[in-house]
C-alpha positions as CSV (number, residue, x, y, z in Angstrom):
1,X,-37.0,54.7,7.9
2,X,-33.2,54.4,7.7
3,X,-33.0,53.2,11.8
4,X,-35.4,50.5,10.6
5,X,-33.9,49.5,7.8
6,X,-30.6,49.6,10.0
7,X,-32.2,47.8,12.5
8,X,-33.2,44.9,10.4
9,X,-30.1,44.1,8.9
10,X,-28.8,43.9,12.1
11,X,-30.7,41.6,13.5
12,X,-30.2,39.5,10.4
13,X,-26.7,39.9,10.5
14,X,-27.1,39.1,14.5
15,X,-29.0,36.2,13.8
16,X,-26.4,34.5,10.9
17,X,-24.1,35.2,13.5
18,X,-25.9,33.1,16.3
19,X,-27.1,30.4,13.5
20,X,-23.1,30.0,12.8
21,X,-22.1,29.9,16.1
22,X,-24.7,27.2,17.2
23,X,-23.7,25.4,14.1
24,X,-19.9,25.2,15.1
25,X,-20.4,24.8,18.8
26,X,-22.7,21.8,17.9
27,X,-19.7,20.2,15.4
28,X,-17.3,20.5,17.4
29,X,-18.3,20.1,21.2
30,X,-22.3,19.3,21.9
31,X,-22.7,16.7,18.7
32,X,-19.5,14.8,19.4
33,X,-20.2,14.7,23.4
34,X,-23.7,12.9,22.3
35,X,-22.4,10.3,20.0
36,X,-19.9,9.6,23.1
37,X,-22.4,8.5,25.3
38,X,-24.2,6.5,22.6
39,X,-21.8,4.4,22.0
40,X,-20.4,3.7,26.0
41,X,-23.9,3.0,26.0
42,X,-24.1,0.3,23.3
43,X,-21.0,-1.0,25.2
44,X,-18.1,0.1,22.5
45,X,-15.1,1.4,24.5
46,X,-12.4,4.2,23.4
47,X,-10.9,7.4,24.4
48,X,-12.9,10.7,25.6
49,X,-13.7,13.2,23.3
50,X,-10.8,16.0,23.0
51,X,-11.9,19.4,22.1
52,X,-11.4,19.4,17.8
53,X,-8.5,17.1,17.2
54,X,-9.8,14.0,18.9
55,X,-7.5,11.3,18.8
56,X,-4.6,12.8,16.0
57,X,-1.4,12.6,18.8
58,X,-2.3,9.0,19.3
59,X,-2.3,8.6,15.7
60,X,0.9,10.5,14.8
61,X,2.9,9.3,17.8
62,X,2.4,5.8,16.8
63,X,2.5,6.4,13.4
64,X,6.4,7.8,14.3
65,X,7.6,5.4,17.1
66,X,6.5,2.5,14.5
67,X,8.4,4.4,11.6
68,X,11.5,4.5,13.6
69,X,12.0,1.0,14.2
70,X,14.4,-1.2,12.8
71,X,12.9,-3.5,9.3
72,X,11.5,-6.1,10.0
73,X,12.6,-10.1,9.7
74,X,11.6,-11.8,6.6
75,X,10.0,-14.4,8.5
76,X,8.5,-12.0,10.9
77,X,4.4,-12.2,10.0
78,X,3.5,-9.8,12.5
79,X,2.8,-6.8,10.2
80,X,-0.1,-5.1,12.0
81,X,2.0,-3.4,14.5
82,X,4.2,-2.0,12.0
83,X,1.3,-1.0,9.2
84,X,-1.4,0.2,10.8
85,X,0.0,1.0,14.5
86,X,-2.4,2.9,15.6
87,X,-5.0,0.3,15.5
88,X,-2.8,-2.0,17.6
89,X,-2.3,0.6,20.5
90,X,-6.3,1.1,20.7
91,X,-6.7,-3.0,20.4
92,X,-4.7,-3.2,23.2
93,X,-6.2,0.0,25.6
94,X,-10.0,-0.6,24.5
95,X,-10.4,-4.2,22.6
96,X,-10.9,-5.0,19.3
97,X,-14.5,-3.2,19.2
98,X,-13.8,0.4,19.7
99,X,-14.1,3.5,18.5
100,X,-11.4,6.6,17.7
101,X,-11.8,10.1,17.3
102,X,-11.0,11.7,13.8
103,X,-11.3,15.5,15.0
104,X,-15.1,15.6,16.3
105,X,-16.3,12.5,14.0
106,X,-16.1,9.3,16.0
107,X,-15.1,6.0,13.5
108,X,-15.8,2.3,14.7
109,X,-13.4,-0.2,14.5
110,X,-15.5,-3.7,14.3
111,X,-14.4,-7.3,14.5
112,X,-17.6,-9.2,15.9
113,X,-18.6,-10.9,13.0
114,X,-22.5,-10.5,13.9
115,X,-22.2,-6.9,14.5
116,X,-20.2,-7.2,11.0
117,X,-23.1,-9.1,9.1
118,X,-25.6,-6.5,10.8
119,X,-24.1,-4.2,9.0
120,X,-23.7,-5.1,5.6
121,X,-27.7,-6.8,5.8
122,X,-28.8,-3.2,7.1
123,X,-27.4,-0.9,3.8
124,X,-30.9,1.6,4.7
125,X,-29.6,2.2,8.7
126,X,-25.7,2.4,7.9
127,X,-25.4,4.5,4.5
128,X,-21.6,4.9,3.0
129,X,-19.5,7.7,4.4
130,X,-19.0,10.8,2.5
131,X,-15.9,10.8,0.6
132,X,-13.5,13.8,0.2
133,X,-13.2,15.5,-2.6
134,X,-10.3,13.4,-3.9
135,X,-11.9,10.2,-3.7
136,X,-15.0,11.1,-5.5
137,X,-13.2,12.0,-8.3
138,X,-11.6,8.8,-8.6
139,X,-14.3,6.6,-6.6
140,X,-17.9,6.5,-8.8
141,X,-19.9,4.0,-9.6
142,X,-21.7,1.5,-7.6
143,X,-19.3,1.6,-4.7
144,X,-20.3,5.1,-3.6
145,X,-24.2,4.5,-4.9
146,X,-26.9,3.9,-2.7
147,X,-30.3,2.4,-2.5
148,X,-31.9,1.6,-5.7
149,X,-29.4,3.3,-7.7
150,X,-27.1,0.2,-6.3
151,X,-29.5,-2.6,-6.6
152,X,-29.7,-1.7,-10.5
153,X,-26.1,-1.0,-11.2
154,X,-25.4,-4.3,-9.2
155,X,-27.7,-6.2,-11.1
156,X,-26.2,-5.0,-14.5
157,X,-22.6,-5.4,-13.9
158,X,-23.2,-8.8,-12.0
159,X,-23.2,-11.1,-15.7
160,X,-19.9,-10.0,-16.1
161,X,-18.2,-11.8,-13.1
162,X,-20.1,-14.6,-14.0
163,X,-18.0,-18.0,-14.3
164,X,-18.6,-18.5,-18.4
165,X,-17.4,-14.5,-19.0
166,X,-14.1,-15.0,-16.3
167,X,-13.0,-18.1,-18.6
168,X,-13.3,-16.0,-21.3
169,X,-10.8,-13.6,-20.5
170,X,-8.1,-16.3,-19.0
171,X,-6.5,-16.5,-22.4
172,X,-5.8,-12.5,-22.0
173,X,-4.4,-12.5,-18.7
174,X,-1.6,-15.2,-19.6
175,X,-0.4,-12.9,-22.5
176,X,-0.1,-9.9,-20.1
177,X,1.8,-12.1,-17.2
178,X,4.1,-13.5,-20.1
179,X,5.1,-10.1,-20.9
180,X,6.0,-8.6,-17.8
181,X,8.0,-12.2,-16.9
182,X,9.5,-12.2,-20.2
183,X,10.9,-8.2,-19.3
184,X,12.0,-9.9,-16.0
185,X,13.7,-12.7,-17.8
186,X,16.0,-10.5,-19.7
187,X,16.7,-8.2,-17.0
188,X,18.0,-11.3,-14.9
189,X,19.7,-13.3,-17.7
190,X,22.0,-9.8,-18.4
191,X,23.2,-9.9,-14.9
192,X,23.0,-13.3,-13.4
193,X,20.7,-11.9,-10.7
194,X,18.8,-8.6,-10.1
195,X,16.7,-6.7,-7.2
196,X,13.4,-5.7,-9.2
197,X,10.7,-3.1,-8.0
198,X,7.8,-5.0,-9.4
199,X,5.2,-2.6,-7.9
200,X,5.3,-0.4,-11.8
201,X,5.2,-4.0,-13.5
202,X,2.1,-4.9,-11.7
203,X,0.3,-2.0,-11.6
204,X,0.8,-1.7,-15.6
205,X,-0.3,-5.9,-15.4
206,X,-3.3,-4.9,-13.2
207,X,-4.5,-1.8,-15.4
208,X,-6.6,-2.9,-18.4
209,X,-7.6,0.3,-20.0
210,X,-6.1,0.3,-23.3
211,X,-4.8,3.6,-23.2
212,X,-1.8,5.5,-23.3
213,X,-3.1,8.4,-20.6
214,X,-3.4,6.0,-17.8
215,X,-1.6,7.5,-15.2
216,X,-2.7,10.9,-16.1
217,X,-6.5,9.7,-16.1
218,X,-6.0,9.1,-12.1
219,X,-5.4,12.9,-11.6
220,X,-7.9,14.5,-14.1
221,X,-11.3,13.6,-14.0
222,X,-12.5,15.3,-17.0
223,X,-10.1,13.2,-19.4
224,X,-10.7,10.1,-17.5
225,X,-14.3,10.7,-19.1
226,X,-13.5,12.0,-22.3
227,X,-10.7,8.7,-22.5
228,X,-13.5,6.5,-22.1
229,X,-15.9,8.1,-23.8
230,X,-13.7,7.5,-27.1
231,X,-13.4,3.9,-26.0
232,X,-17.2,3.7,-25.8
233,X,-17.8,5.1,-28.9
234,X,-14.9,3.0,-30.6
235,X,-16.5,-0.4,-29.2
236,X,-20.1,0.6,-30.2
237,X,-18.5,1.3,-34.0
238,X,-16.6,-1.9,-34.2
239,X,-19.6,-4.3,-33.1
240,X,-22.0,-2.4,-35.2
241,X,-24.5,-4.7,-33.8
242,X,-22.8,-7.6,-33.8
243,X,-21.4,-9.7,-30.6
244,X,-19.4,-7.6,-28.2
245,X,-16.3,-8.5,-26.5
246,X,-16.9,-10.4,-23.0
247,X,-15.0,-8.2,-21.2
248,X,-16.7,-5.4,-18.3
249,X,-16.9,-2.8,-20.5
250,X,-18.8,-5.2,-23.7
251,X,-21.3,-6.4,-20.6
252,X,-22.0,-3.0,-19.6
253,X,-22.5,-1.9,-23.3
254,X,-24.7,-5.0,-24.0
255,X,-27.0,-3.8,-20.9
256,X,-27.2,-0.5,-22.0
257,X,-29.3,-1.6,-24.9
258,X,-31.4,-4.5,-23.3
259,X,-31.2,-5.1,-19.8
260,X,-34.1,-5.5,-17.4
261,X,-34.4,-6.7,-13.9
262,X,-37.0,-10.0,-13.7
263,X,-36.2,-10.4,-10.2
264,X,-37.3,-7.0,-8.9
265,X,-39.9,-6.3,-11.4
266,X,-37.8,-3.5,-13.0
267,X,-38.4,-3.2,-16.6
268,X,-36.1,-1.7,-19.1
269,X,-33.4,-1.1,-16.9
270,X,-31.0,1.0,-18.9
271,X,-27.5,2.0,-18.0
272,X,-26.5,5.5,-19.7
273,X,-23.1,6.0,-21.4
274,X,-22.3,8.4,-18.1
275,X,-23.1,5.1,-16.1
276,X,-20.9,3.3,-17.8
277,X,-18.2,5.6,-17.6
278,X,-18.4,5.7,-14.1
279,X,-18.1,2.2,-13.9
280,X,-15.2,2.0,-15.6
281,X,-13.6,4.7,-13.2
282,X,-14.2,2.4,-10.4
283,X,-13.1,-0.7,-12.0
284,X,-10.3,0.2,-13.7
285,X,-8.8,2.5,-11.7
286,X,-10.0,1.8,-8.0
287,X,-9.9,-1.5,-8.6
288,X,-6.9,-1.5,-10.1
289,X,-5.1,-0.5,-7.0
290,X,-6.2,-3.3,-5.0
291,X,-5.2,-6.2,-7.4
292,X,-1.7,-4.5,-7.6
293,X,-1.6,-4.7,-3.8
294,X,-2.9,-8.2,-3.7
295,X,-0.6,-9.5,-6.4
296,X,3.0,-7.6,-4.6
297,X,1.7,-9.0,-0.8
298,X,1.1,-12.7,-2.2
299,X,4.8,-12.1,-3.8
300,X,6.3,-11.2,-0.4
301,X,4.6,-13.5,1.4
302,X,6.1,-16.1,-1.2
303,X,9.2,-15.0,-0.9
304,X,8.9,-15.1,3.1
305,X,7.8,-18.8,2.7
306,X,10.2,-20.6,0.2
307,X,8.4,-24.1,1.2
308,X,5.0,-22.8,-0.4
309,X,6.9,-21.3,-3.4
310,X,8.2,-24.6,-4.4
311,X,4.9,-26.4,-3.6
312,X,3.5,-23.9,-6.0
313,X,5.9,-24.0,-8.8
314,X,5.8,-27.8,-9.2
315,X,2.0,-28.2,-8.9
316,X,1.7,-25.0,-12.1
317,X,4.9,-27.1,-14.1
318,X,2.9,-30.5,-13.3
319,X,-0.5,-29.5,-14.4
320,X,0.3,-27.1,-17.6
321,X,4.4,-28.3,-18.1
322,X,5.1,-26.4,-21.7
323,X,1.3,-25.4,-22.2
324,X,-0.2,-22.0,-21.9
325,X,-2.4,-21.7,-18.7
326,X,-6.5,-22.2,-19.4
327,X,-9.4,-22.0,-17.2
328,X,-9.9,-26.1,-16.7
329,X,-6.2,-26.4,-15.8
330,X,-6.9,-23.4,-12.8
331,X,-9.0,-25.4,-11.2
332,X,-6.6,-28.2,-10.9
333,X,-3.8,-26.6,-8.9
334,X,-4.7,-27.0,-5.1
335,X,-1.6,-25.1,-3.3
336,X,-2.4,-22.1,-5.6
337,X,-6.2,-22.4,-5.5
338,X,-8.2,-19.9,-3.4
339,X,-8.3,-22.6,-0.7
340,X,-4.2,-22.2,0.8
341,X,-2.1,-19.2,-0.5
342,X,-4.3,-16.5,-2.0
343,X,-6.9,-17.7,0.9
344,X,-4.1,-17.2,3.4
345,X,-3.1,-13.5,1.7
346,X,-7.1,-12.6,2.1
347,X,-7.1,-13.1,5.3
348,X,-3.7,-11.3,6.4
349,X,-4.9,-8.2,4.5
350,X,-8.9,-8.2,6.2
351,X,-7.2,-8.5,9.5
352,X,-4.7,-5.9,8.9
353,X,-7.0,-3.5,7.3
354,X,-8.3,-0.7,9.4
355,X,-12.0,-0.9,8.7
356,X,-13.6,2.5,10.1
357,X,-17.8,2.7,10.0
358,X,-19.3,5.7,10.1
359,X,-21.8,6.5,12.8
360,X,-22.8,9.7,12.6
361,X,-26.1,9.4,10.6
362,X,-26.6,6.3,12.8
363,X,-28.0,8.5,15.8
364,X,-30.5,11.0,16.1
């Protein structure tokens, strides 16, 4: 009896072993090897496939030799190089469709502007990639959700980017951009002239949640809920029923209690308060990040390009002069308008950016 019962839990133990090693084996050698040929296949070009670290020296050795260089010229535009080296050296060994090796997970790098649209149309074939830890605490919402779960939350937070709710919130905006240059005023009129690290100034500019635990909600996720939990619950107290604010967080309030979907045949599409939460993580917080980035690039590049800085600051003095900026006198200004400089900051951050695609649930 004991030699059986020996026997079988060796066996098991034999077989865990086996199922493990399989498991590993196929991660990091047999798995990778099959996406390889997949993609030569499909006609995307990059380096082999190196046992477990994959393409991490190429990454680090450009990554140093591009750190050790001298600053760059203030007229020099040529950025990519110098941000995101690593991307030039495979642009210039494989073409601007490629793929790179991140350990035994291959990422695409894609330019082709129909391979592009193919995959934004397909969201069913090419799903999200799995974020690590880190970003899921601070990514939620409807940028990591997925199938109908997106189409809903989508459809409920569209009415707030809607052109009569953005006009709404111009007045709001101009009151936080005439505090931060009135600080800068002050600290320039002292000394004549100053160097200032706007980055803090815009990043308080670009955050909205009225709190003071801000930069402590971006490292603990529990009292980034609990922060805007109170907000919730302050907002539904002072409407009592009444109109909300305009703002994200009145529109996703608003839908909680009464939005449907006509267009898909969804009735009594409810957000929850958790819902809502989440979308405030990601707009608030995600998406404050990127605005501060935008904002300090379109400052350098301004700086970089005195000729457009003038243009600018006599087309804002000769459409508002004395007055307080409003939505009507926005679409007025031409230089400034999305059609020349913040069109022109777009496009230098999209081509600099290192966009990476997961394939790995995209073969069998």
């Amino acid at each position: 009896m004991e030699a059986t019962v020996s026997s079988i839990l060796l066996s098991l133990a034999l077989a865990t072993f086996l199922t493990c090693a399989w498991k590993a084996v196929n991660w990091v050698w047999l798995r990778p090897r099959q996406l390889e040929r997949c993609l030569r296949d499909q006609g995307f070009k990059g380096n082999p496939y190196r046992f477990l670290y994959g393409d991490y020296k190429e990454f680090a050795s450009e990554i140093k030799e591009a750190r050790s260089k001298p600053p760059m010229e203030s007229s020099d535009n040529d950025i990519v190089p110098r941000v995101i080296p690593f991307h030039q050296y495979f642009v210039n060994l494989h073409g601007t469709n490629y793929f790179a090796w991140l350990g035994p997970k291959p990422r695409l790098n894609i330019t082709d502007p129909k391979l592009i649209k193919e995959i934004l149309s397909n969201i069913d074939v090419f799903r999200k990639p799995a974020m690590n830890p880190l970003g899921k605490l601070l990514l939620t919402g409807v940028v990591v959700h997925e199938g109908e779960k997106w189409a809903t939350c989508r459809s409920l937070i569209n009415p707030a980017f809607h052109l009569e709710k953005l006009k709404l919130m111009v007045p709001a905006m101009n009151s936080s951009c005439c505090e931060m240059i009135s600080k800068w005023e002050v600290l320039v009129s002292t000394k004549g002239s100053c160097e200032l690290d706007v980055w803090p100034d815009l990043c308080n500019l670009t955050a909205f949640l009225p709190t003071k635990a801000n930069r402590r909600m971006k490292k603990l996720y529990n009292e980034v809920g609990a922060l805007v939990r109170k907000i919730i619950n302050k907002r539904q107290l002072t409407t009592n029923g009444e109109e909300g604010d305009n703002d994200l967080l009145g529109i996703l309030l608003k839908s909680s209690l009464e939005a449907t979907d006509q267009e898909q045949g969804r009735k009594n599409i409810k957000l929850t308060v958790e819902d809502i939460i989440e979308e405030c993580r990601l707009f608030y917080l995600a998406g404050q990040e990127t605005t501060t980035a935008l904002l300090v690039w379109t400052m350098v590049l301004l700086s970089n390009h005195q000729k457009w800085q003038a243009l600018a600051r006599e087309e804002v003095l000769e459409v508002f002069g004395e007055s307080e900026p409003n939505f009507d006198g926005l679409h007025q200004l031409k230089a400034v308008s999305i059609s020349y400089i913040i069109k022109f900051v777009i496009v230098l951050i999209l081509s600099t950016t290192f966009s990476l695609y997961s394939v790995w649930n995209r073969f069998p």
